[in-house]
C-alpha positions in Angstrom: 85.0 -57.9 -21.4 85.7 -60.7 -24.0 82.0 -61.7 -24.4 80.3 -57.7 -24.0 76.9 -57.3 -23.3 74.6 -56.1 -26.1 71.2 -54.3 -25.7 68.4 -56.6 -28.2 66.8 -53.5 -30.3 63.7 -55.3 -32.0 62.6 -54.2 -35.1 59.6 -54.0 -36.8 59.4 -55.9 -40.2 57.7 -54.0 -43.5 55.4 -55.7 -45.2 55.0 -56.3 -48.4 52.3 -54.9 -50.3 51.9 -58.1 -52.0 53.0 -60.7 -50.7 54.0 -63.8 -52.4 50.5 -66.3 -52.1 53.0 -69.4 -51.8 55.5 -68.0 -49.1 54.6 -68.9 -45.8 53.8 -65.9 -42.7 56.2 -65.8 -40.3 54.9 -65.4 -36.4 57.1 -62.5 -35.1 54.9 -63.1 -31.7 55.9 -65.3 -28.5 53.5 -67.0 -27.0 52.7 -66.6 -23.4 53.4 -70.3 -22.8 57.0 -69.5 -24.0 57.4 -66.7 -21.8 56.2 -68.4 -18.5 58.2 -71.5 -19.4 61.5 -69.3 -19.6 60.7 -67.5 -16.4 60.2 -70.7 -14.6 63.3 -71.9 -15.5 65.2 -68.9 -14.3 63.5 -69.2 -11.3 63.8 -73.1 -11.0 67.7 -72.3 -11.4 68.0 -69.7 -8.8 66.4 -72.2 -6.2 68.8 -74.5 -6.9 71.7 -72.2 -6.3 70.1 -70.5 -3.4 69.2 -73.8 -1.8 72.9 -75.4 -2.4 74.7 -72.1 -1.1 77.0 -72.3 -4.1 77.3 -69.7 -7.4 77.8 -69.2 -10.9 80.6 -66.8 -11.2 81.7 -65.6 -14.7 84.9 -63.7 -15.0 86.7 -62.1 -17.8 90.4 -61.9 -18.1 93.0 -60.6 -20.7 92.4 -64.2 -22.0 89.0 -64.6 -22.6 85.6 -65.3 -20.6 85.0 -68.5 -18.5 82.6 -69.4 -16.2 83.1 -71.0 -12.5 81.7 -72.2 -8.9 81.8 -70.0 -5.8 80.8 -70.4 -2.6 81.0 -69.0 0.9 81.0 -70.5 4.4 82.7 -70.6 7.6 86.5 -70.7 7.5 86.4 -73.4 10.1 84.6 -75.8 7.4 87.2 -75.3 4.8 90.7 -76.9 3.8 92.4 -74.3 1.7 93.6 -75.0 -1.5 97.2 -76.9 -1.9 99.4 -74.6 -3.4 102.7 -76.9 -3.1 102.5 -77.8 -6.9 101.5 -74.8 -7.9 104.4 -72.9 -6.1 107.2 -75.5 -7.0 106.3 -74.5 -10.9 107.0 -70.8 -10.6 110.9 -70.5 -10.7 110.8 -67.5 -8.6 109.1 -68.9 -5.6 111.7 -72.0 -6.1 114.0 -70.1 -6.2 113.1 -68.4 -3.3 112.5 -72.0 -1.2 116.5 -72.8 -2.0 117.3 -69.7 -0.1 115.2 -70.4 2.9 116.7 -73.8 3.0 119.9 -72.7 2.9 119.2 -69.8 5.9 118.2 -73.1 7.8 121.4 -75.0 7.2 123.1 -72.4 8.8 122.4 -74.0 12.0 123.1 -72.0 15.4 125.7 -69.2 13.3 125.8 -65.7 13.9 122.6 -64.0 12.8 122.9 -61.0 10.4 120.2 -58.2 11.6 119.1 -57.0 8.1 117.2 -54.5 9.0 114.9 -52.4 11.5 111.7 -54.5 11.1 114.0 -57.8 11.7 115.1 -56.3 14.8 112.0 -55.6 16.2 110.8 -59.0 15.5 113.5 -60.7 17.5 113.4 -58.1 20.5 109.6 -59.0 20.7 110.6 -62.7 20.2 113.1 -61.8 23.5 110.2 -60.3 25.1 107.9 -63.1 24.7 110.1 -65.4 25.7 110.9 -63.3 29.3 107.8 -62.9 30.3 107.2 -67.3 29.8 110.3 -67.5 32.3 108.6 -65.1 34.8 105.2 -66.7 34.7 103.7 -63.3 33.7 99.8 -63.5 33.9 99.6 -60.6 31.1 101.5 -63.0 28.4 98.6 -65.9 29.7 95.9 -63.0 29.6 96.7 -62.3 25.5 96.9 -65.9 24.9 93.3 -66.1 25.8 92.4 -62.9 24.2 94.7 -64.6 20.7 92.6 -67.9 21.1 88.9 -65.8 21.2 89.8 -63.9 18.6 91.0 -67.4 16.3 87.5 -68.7 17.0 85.8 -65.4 15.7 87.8 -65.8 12.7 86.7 -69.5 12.1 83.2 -68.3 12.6 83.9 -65.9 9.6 82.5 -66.9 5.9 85.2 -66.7 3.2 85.0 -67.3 -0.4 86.1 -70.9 -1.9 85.6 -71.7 -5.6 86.4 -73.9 -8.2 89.6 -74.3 -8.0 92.4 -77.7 -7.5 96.1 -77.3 -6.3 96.1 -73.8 -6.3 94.3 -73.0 -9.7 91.2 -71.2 -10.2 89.6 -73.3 -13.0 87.7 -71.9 -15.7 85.4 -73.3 -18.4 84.4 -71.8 -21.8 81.2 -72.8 -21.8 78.5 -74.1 -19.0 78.5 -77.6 -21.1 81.5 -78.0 -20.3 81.6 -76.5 -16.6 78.9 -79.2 -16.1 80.6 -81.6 -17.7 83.2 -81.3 -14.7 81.1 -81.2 -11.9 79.5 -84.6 -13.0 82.5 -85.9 -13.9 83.4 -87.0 -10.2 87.5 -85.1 -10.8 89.0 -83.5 -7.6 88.7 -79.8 -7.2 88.2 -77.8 -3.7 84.8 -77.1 -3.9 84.0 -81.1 -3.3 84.6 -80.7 -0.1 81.0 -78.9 0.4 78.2 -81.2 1.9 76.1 -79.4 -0.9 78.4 -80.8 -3.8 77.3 -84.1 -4.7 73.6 -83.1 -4.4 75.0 -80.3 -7.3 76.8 -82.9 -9.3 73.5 -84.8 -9.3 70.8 -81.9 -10.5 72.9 -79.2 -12.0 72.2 -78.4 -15.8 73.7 -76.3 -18.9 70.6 -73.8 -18.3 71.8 -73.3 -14.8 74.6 -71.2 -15.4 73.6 -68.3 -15.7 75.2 -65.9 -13.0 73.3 -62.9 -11.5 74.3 -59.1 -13.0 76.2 -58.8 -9.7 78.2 -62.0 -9.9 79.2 -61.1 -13.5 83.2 -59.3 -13.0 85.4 -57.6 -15.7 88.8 -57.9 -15.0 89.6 -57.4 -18.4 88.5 -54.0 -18.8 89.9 -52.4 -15.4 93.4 -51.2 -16.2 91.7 -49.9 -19.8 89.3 -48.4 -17.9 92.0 -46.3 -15.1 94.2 -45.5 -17.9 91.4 -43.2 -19.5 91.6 -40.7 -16.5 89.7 -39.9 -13.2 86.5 -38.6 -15.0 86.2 -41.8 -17.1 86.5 -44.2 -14.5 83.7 -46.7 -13.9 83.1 -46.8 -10.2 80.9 -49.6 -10.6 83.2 -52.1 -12.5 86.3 -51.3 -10.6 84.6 -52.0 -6.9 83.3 -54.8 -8.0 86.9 -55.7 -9.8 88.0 -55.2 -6.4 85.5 -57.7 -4.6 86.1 -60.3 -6.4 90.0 -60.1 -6.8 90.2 -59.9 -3.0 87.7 -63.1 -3.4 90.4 -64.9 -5.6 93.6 -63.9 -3.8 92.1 -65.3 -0.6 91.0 -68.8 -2.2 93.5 -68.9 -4.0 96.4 -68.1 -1.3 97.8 -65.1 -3.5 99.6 -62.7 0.1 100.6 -60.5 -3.0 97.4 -59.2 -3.8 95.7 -59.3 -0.7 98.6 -56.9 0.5 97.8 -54.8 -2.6 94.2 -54.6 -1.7 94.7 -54.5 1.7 93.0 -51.7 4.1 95.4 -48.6 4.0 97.0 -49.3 0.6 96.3 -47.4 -2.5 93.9 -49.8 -4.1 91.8 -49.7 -1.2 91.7 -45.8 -1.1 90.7 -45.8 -4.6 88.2 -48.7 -3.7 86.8 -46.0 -0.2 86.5 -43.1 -2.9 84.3 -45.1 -5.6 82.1 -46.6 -3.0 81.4 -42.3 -1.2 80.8 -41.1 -4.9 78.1 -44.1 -5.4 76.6 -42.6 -2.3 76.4 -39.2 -3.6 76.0 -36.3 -0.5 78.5 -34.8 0.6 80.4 -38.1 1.2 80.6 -37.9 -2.4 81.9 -34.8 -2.9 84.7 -35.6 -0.6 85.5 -39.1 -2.6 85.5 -37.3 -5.8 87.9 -35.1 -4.1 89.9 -37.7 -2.8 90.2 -39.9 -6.2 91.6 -36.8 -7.9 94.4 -37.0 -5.3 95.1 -41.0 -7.0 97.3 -41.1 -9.5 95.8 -43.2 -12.8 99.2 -44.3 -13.6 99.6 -45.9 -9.8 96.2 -47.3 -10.1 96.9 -48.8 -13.6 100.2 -50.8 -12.7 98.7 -51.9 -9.5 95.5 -53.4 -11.4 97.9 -54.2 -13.6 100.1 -56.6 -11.8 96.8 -58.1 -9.5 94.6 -59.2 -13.3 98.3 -60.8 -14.1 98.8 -62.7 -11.2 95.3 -64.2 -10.9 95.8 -64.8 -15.1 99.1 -66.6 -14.5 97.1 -69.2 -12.0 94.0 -70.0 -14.2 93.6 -73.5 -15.8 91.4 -72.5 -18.8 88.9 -75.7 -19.4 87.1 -76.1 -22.4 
């Protein structure tokens, strides 16, 4: 991580046999006053987040260390993040979009069937459309069954930060992080009934994210190139929480396919989380991660860390 954590060894000054009459003691003591004062800020802070629903994330990347906003809440409350700017920068995407435009220009030609999965999708396009001639009940049936489900799903909390046209923005310092959020400038998270009540009480001393919203990015693909038996199962699940985090918020398909259930990042993810558990579950996931290959894992984590780096708007 860029800014690693250090353990404070205190140690205990010698002193002097004789000490100089004129040089003043020092007071290696702290007072109790300073103590409680410190603990009551903590806790002032942590009441502030927990009543506001929002977060102070810090994440480290190849780049450096920055801190940002998160937040959770019903999908149906949220407008995701525009990703038009964003998208029309990276050549690749572009030059995708001139493709697409050009299959549309094409008009009512002959279509090419690439491939099997095309195929299937227009024969199920053919099917959907028969069964809308014939009135079938079964088509009206799913319909409902398709609109339930979309309900559920806007029910369901997903992650939002601090983010703005598609960019998850980061800040080098909490100064600074608060110096944004007061500032009034557009960014997703101002959507949030909760956000001008922030931008009102927030302080420097208030960033300071929980052990568990702290993330690593920077040290995962070190950490699976070392080999099954030095793999951290602790930094790389929660590498993996917070990436699948990102990619949603920030509308990154790529890596959410890469971490998606059934892929090889999510059975490396299923083994780490039975060898935490430790039984025979995790005996069997110690088992099973000696079946992924490091290199795999490596170039996977190595191409997810990259794409969230390459839409990051480092703030300082």
């Amino acid at each position: 991580m860029g800014n690693p954590k250090h353990t404070e060894v205190s140690v205990a000054r010698q002193s002097s046999p004789r000490p100089d009459a004129d040089e003043p003691e020092l007071d290696d003591t702290t007072g109790p006053a300073d103590s409680d004062t410190g603990t009551a800020s903590a806790e002032a802070a942590r009441a502030l987040w927990d009543e506001l629903r929002i977060d102070p994330v810090e994440i480290a990347l190849p780049a450096g260390t920055g801190y940002t906003l998160r937040a959770y809440r019903p999908a149906r409350e949220l407008t995701p993040t525009d990703v038009t700017e964003r998208d029309q920068d990276d050549p690749f995407l572009a030059r995708r979009q001139v493709v697409d435009a050009d299959d549309e220009d094409e008009g009512d030609e002959a279509v090419v069937i690439l491939d099997e999965d095309v195929a299937q999708e227009f024969a199920e396009s053919d099917e959907e459309e028969a069964r809308s001639r014939r009135g079938d009940t079964a088509a009206t049936e799913d319909e409902d069954s398709d609109a339930a489900e979309d309900s559920d799903a806007g029910d369901e909390e997903v992650p939002v930060f601090l983010t703005h046209r598609g960019r998850l923005l980061l800040f080098k310092t909490p100064e600074s992080l608060v110096s944004f959020v007061r500032s009034g400038a557009p960014n997703d998270l101002s959507q949030l009934d909760s956000w001008n009540e922030l931008s009102e009480r927030v302080e420097p001393a208030d960033i300071a994210p929980l052990d568990e919203d702290v993330y690593e990015l920077d040290l995962v693909v070190e950490n699976l190139r070392g080999g099954h038996d030095s793999w951290d199962s602790t930094l790389l699940i929660e590498a993996g929480e917070v990436a699948r985090d990102l990619a949603y918020a920030l509308r990154l398909p790529a890596v959410l396919d890469m971490l998606s259930a059934g892929s090889s990042l999510d059975d490396l993810d299923e083994a780490l989380r039975a060898t935490v558990n430790g039984g025979v579950g995790g005996f069997l996931g110690r088992r099973r991660l000696r079946k992924i290959g490091a290199q795999t894992a490596s170039l996977g984590w190595r191409t997810i860390v990259g794409k969230i780096s390459a839409v990051v708007d480092w703030r300082d």
